[in-house]
N, C-alpha and C positions, 0 to 999 in steps of 0.2 A: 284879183278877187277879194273881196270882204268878209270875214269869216267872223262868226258871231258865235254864241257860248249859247248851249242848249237850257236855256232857264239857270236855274243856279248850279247845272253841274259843270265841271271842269271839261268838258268835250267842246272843242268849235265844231260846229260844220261849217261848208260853204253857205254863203247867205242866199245863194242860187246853186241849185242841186239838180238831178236829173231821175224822173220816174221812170218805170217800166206800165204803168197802167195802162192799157188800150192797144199801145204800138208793140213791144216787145215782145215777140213768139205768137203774133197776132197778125198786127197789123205788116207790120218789116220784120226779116228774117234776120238772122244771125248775123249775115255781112252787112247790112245798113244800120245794126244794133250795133253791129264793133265801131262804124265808124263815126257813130252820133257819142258814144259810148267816151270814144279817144280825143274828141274835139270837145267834148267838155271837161275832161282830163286837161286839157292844153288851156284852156280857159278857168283853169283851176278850183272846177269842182272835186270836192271830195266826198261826196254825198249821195249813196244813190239807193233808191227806194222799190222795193218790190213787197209782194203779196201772194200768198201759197194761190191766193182764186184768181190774180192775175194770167191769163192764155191758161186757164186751169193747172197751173203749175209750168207750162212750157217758159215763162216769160221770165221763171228763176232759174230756169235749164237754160237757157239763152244768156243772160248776165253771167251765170254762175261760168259757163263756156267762154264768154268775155274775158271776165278776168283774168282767167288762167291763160287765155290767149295771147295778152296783154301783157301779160308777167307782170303783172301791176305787183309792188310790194305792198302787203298785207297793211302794217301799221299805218298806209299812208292813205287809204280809203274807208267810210263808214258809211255800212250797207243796212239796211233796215229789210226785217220782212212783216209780213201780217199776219196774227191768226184769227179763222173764224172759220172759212168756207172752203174746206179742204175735199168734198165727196161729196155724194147719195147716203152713203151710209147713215144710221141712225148716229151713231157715235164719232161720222167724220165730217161734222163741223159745229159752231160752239164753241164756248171756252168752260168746259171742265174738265178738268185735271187731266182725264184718259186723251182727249182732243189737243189741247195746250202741248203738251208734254210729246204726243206720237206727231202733230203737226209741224212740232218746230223740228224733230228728229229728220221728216221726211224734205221739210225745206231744205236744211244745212244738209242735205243727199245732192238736191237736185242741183244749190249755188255752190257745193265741193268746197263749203267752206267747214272750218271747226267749231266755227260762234260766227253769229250775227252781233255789230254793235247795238242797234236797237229792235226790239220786238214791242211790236202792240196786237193790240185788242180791239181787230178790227172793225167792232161791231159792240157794244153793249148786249149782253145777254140776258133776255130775260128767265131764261129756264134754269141759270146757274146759280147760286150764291155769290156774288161778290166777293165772299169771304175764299172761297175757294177759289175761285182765278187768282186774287192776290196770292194767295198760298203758293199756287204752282206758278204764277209767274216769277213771285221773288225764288224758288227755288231753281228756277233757269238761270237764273244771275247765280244763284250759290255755283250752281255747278258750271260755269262759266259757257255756257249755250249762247248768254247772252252779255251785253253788258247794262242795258240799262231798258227798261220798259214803261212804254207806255199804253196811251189809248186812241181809238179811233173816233167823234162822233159820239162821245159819253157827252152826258148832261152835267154841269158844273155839279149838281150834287151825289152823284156818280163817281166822278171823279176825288170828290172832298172823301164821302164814303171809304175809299176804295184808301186815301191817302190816311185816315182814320184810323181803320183797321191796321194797315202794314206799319201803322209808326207805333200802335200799341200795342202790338203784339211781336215787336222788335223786328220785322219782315222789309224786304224792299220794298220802297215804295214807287208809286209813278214817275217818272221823272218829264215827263212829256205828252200830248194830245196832237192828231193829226187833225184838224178841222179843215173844214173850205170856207173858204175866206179869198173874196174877191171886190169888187167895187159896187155888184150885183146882191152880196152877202155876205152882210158885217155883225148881224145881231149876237153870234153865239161869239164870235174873237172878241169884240169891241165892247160889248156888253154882261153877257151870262159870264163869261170868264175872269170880269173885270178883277176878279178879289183873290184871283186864286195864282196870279203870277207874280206878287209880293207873300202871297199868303203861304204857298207851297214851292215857288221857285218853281211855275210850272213853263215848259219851254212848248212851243208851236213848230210842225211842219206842216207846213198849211199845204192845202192842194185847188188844184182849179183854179190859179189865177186868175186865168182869163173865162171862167165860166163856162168851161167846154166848147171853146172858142169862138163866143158870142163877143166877146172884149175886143176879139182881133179885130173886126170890121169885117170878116168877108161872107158876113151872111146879113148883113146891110141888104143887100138885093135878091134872097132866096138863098137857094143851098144848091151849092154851088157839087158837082159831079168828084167822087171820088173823096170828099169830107167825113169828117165823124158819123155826120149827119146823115150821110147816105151809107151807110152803112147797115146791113141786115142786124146783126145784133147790135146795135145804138139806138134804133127806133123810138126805144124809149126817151131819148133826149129829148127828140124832135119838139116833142112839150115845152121844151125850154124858148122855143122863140115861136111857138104856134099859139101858145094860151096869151088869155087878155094880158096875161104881167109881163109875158115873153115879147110882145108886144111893144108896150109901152120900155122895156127895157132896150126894146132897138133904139128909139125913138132916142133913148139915152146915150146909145152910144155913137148913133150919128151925128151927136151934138159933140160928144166927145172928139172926133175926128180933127176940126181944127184947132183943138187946145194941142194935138200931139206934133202938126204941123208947125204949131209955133213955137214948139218945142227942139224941133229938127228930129223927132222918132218917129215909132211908127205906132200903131194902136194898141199892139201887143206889148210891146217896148215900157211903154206909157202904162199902162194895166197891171206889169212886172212890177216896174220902179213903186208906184205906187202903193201897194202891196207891203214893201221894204221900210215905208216911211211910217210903219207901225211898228217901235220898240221891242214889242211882243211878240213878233214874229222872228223866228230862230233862223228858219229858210223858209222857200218858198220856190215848192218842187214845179219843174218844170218837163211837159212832155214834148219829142217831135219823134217826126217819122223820116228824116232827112237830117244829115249835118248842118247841112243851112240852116236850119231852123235853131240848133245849138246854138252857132256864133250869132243869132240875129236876138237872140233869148238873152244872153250872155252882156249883150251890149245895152241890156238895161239898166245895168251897174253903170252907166253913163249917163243917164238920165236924170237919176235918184238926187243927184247936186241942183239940175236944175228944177227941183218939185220944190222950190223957194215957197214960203207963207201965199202970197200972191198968187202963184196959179193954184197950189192947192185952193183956194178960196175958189177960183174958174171951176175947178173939178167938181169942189163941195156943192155948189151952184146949180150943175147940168143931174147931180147926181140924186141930192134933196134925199137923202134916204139914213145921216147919219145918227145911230142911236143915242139915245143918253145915257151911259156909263153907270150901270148900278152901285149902289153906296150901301154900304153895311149889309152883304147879301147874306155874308156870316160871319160870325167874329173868329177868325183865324188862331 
């Protein structure tokens, strides 16, 4: 495994890590979460990501069951959860202070841990002050809840905002941004961000590799029975390869298909590596719903050697979508 430094803090994670989004306490139950959970343990992840709105909480009670399962030692794993979308309630979800504070309380219930290593802000809030989420979130780090926070999905000046406040007001600051960032969608990692990962030391877990697995190839020919895609609550995706862009991004990725072949991977494989050969990128979370899909995830760390100048050049080619790199978005 490759393990890489979260922006400018002293923490590595795995450079390939494993989420709970979609499958965990959802999609697979507890016994195919332990054993996806253990087969990336063995392939040396140490990075695993969850969210209170994940299975509405069940998919933190599912990992959280894992580990202690597992007897996994404490020091030797970094768990993340998210806040934002914890209830119905008027006051349970959001990030102000009453929601931050009661939502990470009820996480670290359900994963039976004492602290999570990172907490973000799963969401940018428009109802809250800025000023006050930082407030309470660096106060989760005083009191050791957590150890390092970041955001979800903020806008580079958001983010800067946010880093502003807590550095002038002597507060914790961000330490990290989960974005999605895939082959599909480079503008906010490759672009918006461009100033702010020398400028702040800010670190990426990026999500969606493979673009809610339009990257893998297997919706090349429709949507196949028992997929994301078919799924009642996903419906929403389905957009993603039904509209004109969803479209033409097939078109993209069927072209991709024998750049992966002459690669000796597979298109997901291909999609992963990929992903890594961005400096900026810290990890790069990965989902399944089978252990198979772990070691076949995993094996993209095999790849990444072979993504030499020259096929990246084949990729950049079929792909035509890379941005231009903002310059002086603000002076740091």
């Amino acid at each position: 495994m490759l393990y890489r430094r979260l922006g400018s803090s002293g923490l590595q994670v795995s450079a390939l890590s494993l989420g709970a989004w979609v499958t965990m306490g959802a999609q697979i139950d507890e016994e195919v979460s332990l054993t996806c959970m253990q087969a990336a343990s063995e392939a040396g992840v140490n990075f695993y990501d969850n969210a209170e709105a994940y299975g509405s909480g069940n998919a933190e009670v599912v990992m959280g069951n894992v580990i202690k399962r597992l007897g996994w030692k404490r020091s030797d794993i970094v768990v993340s959860t998210k806040i934002f979308w914890g209830g119905r309630g008027p006051n349970d979800r959001g990030l102000s202070r009453k929601h931050v504070l009661e939502g990470t309380w009820a996480a670290l219930r359900r994963l039976q841990l004492d602290y999570v290593d990172l907490i973000f802000c799963h969401r940018p809030d428009p109802e809250t002050p800025i000023e006050e989420t930082v407030r309470a979130m660096s106060f989760l780090i005083d009191q050791g809840l957590a150890f390092y926070w970041g955001t979800s999905e903020w806008s580079a000046e958001q983010i800067h905002h946010a880093w502003d406040f807590a550095c002038r007001e002597h507060l914790n600051p961000p330490q990290m941004e989960q974005p999605q960032y895939n082959m599909l969608h480079r503008e906010r990692v490759e672009k918006e961000y461009s100033e702010l990962y020398k400028g702040i030391g800010l670190g990426t877990t990026i999500w969606s590799p493979l673009a809610s697995g339009i990257l893998s190839g297997k919706y090349n020919d429709g949507i196949p029975a028992g997929s994301r895609f078919s799924l009642e609550n996903m419906q929403w995706l389905k957009g993603a390869i039904e509209s004109e862009e969803g479209k033409r991004n097939l078109k993209k990725v069927k072209k991709l298909a024998p750049i992966a072949e002459s690669l000796g991977c597979t298109q997901s494989q291909l999609a992963i590596a990929w992903c890594l050969t961005n400096p900026n990128v810290s990890t790069v979370i990965t989902g399944a719903s089978r252990p198979e899909q772990v070691v076949e995830n995993m094996q993209a760390l095999n790849v990444l050697e072979k993504l030499t100048p020259q096929a990246q050049r084949r990729i950049e080619a079929v792909l035509d979508n890379a941005p231009v790199p903002e310059r002086n978005w603000r002076k740091m």
